[in-house]
N, C-alpha and C positions, 0 to 999 in steps of 0.2 A: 414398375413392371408388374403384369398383373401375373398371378401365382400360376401356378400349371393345373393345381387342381382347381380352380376357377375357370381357368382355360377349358381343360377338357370338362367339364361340366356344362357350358355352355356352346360349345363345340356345334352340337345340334343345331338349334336356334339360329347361330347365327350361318351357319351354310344355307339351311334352309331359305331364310330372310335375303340372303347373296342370290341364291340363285331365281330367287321369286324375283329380281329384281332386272330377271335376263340368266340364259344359259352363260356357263364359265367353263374354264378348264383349270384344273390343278392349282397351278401356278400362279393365275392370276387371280382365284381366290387369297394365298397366301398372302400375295399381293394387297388384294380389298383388305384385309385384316390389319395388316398392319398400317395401312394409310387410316384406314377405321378410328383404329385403336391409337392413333398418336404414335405410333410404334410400342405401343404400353405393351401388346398381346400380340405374339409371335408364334405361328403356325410352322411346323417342319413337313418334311414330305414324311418323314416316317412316323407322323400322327395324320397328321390330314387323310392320307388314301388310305387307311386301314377304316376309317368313319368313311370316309365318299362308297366305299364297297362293303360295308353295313347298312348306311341309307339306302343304296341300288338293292339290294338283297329284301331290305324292309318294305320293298316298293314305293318307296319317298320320293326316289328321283329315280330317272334315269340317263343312261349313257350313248352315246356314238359319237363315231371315229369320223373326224371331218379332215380332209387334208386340203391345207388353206394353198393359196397360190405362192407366197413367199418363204413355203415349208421344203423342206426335202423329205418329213415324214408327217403322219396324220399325228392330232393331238385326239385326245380323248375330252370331248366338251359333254357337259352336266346339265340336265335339265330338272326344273323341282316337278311331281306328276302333282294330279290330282287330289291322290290321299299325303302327298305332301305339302302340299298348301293347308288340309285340313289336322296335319300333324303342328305346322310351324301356327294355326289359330290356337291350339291348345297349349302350346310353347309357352305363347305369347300372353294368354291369360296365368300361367303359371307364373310366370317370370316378374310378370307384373303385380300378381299377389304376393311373392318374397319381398320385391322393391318395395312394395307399400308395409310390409313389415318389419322392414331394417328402419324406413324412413321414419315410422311409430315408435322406434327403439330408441336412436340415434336423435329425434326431435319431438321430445314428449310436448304433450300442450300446457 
């Protein structure tokens, strides 16, 4: 199981990366995550939407209420904008400069 504070650290990243990959809602990010992850990293509702409405506020992504045909109420589906495509590039270079420095730690030459 991967730690929480690895979890929320990465948190960003990988919403961003989910929803670049097609609009989601809630749930079925938690979802992507843990099929992701092996079931390694586990997302709750009472972390995840407190970040989905940090991102929306950041202007990363944004939100509307689509009510599907096999619903009785609308779900709230997520879209990544603009400047969050060009947040999840700098993620990604980030992210990827740590991996190459654990992997220089961990596998000297």
């Amino acid at each position: 199981m991967i730690s929480k504070n690895l979890t929320a650290a990465s948190t960003k990243p990988i919403i961003l990366g989910i929803l670049k990959q097609g609009n989601s809602y809630g749930y079925l990010i938690i979802k992507k995550v843990k099929e992701l992850s092996g079931g390694n990293m586990k997302y709750s509702d009472g972390m995840l939407y407190p970040v989905l409405h940090r991102l929306e506020k950041e202007g990363l992504i944004s939100s509307m209420w689509v009510m599907e045909k096999d619903s009785v109420r609308p779900r709230k589906y997520y879209e990544i904008t603009e400047l969050g495509k060009q947040a999840l590039l700098k993620e990604q270079k980030e992210w990827s400069q740590v991996n190459d420095i654990l992997h220089a730690i961990w596998n000297p030459a």
